[in-house]
DSSP file (Angstrom, degrees, kcal/mol; ACC not computed):
  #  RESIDUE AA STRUCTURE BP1 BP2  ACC     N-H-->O    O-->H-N    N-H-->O    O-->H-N    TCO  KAPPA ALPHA  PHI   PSI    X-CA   Y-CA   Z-CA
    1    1 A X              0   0    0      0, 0.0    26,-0.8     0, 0.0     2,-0.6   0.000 360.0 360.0 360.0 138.0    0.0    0.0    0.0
    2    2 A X  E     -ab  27  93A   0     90,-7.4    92,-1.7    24,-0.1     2,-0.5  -0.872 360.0-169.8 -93.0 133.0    1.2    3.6   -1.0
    3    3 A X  E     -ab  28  94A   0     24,-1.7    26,-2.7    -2,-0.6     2,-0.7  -0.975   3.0-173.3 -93.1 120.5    0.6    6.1    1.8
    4    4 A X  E     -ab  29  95A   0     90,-1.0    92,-2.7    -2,-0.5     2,-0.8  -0.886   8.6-160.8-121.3 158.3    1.1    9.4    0.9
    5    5 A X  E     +ab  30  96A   0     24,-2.6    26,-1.1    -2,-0.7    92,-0.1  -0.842  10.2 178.0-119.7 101.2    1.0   12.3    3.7
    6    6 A X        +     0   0    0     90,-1.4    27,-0.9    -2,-0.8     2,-0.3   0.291  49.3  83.7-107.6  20.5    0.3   15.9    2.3
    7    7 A X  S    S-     0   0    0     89,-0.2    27,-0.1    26,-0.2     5,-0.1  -0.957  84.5 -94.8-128.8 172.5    0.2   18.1    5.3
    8    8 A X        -     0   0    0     -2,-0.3     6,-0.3     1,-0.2    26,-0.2  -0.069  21.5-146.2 -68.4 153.6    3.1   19.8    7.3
    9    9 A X  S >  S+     0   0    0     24,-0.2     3,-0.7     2,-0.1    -1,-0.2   0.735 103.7  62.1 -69.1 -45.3    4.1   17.9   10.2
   10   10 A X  T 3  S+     0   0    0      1,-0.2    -1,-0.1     3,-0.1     3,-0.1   0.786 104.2  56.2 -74.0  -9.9    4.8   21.1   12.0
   11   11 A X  T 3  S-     0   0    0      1,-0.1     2,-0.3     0, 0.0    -1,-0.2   0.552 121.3 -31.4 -84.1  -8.1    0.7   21.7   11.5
   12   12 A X  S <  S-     0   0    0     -3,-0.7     3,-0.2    -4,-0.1     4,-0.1  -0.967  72.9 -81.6-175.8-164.3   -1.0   18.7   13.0
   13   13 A X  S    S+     0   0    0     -2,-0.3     4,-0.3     1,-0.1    -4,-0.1  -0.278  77.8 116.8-113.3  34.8   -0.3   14.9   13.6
   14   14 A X  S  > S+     0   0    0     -6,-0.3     4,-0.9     2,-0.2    -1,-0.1   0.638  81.2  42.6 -89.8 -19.8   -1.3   13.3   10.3
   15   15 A X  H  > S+     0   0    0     -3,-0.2     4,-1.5     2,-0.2     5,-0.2   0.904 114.6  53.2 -91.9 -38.2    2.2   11.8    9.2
   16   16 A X  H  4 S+     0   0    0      2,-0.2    -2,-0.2     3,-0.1    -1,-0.1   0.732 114.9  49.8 -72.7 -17.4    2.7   10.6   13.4
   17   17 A X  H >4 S+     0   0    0     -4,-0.3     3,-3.0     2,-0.1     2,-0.6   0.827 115.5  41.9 -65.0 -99.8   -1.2    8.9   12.4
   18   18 A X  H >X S+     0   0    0     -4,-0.9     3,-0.7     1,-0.3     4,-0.6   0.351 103.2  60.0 -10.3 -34.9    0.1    7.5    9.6
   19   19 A X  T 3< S+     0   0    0     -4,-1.5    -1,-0.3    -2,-0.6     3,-0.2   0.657  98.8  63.9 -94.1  -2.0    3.2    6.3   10.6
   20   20 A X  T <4 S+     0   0    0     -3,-3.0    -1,-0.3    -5,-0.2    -2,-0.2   0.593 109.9  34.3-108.0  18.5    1.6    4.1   13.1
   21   21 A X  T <4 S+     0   0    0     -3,-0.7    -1,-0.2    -4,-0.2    -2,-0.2   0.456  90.8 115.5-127.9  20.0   -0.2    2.1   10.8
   22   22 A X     <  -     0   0    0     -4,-0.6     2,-0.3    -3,-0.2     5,-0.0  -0.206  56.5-142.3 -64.0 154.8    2.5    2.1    8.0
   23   23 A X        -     0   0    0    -22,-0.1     3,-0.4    -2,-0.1    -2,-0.1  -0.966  25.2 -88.2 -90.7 145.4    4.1   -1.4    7.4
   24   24 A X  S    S+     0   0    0     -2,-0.3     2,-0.2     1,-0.2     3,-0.1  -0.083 114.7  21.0 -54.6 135.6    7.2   -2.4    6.7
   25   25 A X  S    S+     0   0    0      1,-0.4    31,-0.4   -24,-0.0    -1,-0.2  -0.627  95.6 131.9 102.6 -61.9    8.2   -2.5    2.6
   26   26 A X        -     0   0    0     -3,-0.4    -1,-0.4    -2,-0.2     2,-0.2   0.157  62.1-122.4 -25.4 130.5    5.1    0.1    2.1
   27   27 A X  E     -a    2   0A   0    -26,-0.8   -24,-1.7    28,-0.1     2,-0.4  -0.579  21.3-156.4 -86.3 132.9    6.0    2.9    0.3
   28   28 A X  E     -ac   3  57A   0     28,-1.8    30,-2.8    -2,-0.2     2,-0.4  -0.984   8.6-173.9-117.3 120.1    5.6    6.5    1.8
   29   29 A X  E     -ac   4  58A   0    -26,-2.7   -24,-2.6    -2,-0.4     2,-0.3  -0.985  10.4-156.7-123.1 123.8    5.2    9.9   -0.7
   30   30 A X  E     +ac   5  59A   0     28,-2.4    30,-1.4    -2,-0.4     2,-0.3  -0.752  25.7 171.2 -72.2 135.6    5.2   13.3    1.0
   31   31 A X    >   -     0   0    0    -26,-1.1     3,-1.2    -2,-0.3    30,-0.0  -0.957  38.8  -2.6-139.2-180.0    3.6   15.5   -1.1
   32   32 A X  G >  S-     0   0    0     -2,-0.3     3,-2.1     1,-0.3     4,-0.4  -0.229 128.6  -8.1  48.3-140.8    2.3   19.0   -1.0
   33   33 A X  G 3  S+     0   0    0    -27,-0.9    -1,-0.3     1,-0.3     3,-0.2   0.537 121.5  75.7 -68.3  11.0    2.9   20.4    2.3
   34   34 A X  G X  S+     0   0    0     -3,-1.2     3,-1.5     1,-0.2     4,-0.4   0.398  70.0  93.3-102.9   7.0    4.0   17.6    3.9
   35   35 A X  G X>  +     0   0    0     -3,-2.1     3,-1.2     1,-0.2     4,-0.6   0.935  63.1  80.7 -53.0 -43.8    7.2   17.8    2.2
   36   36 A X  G >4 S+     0   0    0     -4,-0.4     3,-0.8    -3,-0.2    -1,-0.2   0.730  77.4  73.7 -32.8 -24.9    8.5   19.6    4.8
   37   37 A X  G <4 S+     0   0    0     -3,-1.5    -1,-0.2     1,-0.3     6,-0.2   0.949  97.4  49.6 -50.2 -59.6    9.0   16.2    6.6
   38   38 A X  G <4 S+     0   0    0     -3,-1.2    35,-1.5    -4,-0.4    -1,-0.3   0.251  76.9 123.7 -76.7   4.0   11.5   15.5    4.7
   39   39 A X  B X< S-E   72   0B   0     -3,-0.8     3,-0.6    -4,-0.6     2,-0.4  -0.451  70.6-103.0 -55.7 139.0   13.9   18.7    4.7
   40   40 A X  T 3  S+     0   0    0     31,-1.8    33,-0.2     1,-0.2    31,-0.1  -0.538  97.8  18.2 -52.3 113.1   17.4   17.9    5.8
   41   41 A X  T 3  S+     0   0    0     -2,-0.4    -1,-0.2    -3,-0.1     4,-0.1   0.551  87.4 118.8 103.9   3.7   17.9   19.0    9.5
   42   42 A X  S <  S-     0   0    0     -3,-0.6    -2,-0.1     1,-0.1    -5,-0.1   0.789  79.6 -89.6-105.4 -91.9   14.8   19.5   11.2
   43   43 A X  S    S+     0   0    0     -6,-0.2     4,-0.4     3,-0.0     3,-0.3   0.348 121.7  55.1-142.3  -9.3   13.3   18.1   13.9
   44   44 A X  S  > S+     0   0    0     -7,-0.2     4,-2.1    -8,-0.2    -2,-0.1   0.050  77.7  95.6-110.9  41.3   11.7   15.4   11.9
   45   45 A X  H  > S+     0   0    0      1,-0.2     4,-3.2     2,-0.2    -1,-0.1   0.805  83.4  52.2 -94.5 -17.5   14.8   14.1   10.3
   46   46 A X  H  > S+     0   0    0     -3,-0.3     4,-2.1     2,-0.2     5,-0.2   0.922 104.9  51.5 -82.2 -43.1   15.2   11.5   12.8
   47   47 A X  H  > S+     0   0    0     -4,-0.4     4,-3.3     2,-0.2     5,-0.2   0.992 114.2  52.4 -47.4 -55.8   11.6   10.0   12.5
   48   48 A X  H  X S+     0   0    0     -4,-2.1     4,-0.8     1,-0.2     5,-0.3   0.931 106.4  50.6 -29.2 -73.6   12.5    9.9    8.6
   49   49 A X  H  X S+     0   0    0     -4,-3.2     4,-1.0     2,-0.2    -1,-0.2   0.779 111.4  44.6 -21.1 -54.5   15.4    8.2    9.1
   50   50 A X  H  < S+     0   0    0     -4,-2.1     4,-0.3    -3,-0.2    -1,-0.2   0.886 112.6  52.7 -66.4 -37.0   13.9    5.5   11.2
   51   51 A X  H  X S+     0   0    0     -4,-3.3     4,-1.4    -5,-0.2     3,-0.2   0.512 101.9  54.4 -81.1  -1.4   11.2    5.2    8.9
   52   52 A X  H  < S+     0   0    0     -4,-0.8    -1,-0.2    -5,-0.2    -2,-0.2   0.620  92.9  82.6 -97.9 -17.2   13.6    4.8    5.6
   53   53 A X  T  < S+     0   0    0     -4,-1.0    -2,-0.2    -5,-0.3    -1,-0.1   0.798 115.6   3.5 -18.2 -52.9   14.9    1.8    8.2
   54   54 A X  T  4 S+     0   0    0     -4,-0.3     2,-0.3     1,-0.3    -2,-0.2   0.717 131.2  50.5-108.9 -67.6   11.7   -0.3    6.7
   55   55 A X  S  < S-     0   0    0     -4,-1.4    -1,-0.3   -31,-0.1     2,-0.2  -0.933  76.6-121.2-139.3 122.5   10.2    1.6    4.2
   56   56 A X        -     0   0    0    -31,-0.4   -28,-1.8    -2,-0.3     2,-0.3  -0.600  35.9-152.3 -81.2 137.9   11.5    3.6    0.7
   57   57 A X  E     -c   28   0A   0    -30,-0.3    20,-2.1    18,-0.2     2,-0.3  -0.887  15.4-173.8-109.6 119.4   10.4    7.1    1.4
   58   58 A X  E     -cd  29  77A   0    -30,-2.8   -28,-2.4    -2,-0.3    20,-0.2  -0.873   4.8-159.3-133.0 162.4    9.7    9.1   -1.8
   59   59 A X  E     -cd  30  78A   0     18,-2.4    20,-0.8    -2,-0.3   -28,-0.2  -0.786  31.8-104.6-147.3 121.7    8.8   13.1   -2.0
   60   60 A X  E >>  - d   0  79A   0    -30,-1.4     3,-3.4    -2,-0.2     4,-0.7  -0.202  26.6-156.5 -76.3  97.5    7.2   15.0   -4.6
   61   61 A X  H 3> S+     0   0    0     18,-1.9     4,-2.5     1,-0.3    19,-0.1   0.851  94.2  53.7 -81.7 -36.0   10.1   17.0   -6.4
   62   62 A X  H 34 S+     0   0    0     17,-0.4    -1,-0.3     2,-0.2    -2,-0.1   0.881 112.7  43.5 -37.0 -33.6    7.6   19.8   -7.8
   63   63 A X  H X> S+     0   0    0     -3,-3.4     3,-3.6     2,-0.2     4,-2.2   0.988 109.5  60.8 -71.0 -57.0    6.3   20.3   -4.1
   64   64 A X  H 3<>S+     0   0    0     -4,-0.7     5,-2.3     1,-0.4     3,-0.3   0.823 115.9  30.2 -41.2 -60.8   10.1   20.2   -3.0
   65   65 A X  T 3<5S+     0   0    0     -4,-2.5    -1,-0.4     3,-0.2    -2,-0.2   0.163 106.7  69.5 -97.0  39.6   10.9   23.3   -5.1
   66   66 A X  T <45S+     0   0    0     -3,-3.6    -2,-0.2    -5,-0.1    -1,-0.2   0.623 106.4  41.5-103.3 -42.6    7.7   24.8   -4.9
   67   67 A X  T  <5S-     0   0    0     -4,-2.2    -2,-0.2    -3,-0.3    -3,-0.1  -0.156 113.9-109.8-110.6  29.4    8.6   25.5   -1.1
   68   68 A X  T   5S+     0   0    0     -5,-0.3     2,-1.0     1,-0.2    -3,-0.2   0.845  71.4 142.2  80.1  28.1   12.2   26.5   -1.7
   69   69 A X      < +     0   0    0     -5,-2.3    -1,-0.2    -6,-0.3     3,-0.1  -0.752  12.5 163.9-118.3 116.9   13.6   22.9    0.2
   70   70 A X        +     0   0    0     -2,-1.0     2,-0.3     1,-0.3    -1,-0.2   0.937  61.7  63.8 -79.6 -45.3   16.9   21.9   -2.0
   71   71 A X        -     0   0    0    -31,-0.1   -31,-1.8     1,-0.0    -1,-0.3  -0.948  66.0-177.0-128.4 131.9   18.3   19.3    0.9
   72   72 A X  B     -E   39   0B   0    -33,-0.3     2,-0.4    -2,-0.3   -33,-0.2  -0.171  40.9 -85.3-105.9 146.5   16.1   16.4    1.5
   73   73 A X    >   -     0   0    0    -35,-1.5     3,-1.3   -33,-0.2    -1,-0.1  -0.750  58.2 -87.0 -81.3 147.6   17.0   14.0    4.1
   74   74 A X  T 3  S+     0   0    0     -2,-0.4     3,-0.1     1,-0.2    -1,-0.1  -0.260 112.4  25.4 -89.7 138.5   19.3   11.3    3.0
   75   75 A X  T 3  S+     0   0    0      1,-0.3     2,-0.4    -2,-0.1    -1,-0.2  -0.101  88.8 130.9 116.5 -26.5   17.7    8.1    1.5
   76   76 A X    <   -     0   0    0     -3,-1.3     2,-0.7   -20,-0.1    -1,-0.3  -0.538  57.0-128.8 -72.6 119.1   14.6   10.1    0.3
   77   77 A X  E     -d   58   0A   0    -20,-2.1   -18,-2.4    -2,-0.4     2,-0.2  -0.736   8.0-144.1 -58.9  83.5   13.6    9.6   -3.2
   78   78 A X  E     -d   59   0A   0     -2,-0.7     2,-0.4   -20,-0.2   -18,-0.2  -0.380  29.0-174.8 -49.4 110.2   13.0   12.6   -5.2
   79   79 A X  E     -d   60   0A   0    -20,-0.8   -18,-1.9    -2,-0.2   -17,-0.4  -0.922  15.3-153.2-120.9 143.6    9.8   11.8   -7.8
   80   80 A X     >  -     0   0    0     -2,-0.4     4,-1.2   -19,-0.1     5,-0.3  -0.416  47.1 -79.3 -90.8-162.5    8.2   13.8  -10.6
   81   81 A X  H >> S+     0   0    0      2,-0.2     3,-1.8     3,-0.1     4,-1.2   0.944 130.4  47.9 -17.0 -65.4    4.4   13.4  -11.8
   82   82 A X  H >> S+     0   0    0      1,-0.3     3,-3.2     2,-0.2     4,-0.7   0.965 112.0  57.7 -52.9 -54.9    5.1   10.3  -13.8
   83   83 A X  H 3> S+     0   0    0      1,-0.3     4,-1.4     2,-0.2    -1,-0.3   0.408 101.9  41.7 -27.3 -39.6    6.5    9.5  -11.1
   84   84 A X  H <X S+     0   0    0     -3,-1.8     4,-1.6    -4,-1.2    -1,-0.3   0.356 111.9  60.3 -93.2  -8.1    4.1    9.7   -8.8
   85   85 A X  H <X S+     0   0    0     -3,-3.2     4,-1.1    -4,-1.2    -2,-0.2   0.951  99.7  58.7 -77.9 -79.7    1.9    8.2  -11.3
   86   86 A X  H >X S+     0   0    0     -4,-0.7     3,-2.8     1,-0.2     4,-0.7   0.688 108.3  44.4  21.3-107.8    4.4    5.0  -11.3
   87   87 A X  H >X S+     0   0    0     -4,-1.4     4,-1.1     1,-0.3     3,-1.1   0.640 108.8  53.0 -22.6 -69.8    3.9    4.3   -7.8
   88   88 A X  H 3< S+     0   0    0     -4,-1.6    -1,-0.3     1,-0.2    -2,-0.2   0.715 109.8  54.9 -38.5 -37.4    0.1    4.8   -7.6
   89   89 A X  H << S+     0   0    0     -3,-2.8    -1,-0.2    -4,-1.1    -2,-0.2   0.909 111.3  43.2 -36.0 -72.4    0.1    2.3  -10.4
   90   90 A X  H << S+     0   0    0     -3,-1.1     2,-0.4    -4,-0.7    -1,-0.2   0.233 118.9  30.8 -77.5   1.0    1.9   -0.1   -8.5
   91   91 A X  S  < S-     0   0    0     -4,-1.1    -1,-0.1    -5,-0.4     0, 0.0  -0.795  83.0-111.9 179.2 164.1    0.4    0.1   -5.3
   92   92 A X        -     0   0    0     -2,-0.4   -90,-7.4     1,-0.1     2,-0.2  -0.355  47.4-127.1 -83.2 149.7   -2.9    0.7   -4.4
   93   93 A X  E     -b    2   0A   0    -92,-0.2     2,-0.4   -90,-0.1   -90,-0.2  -0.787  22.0-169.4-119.3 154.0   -2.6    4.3   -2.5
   94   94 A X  E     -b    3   0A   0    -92,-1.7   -90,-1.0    -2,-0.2     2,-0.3  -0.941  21.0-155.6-128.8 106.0   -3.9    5.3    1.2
   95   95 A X  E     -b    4   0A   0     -2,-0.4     2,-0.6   -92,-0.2   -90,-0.2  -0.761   9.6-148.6-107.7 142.4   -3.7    9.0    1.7
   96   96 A X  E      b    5   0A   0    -92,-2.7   -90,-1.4    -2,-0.3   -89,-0.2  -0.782 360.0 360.0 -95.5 128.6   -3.4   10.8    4.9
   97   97 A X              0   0    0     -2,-0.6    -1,-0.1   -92,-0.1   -82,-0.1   0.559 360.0 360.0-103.2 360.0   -5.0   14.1    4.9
């Protein structure tokens, strides 16, 4: 199952929902505002981390320069549209809102 999580982490608790019903090998795409999860350096870089432990972590590179974030945390999958097309394709998607 694809999850993807599109609001900020720093605005509510929808990626810390998510993540607790995530399974390992399940795919996770930030998009929209919930890229921010995945900026380099922030306070959620260690939940990322743990969670690329398991699970490829991908993030949606229009959103990514849309909000001005260049450095990604490391392991995190950069995708474009098709891209994000891809995935859905290949697994059935669960979005957190």
């Amino acid at each position: 199952m694809l999850y993807t999580i599109n609001t900020s982490p720093f605005e509510n608790s929808t990626m810390e929902t998510a993540l607790r019903f995530i399974q390992p090998g399940d795919p996770v795409l930030f998009l929209e505002d919930g890229v921010y999860a995945v900026q380099a350096g922030n306070r959620f870089s260690e939940t990322i981390l743990s969670l690329l432990d398991k699970n490829p972590v991908y993030a949606l590179t229009p959103d990514l320069e849309a909000r001005g974030i260049g450095s990604v945390t490391d392991g995190v999958f950069g995708v474009d549209y098709g891209g994000f097309v891809d995935l859905v394709e290949e697994h059935q998607p669960n979005s957190w809102l």
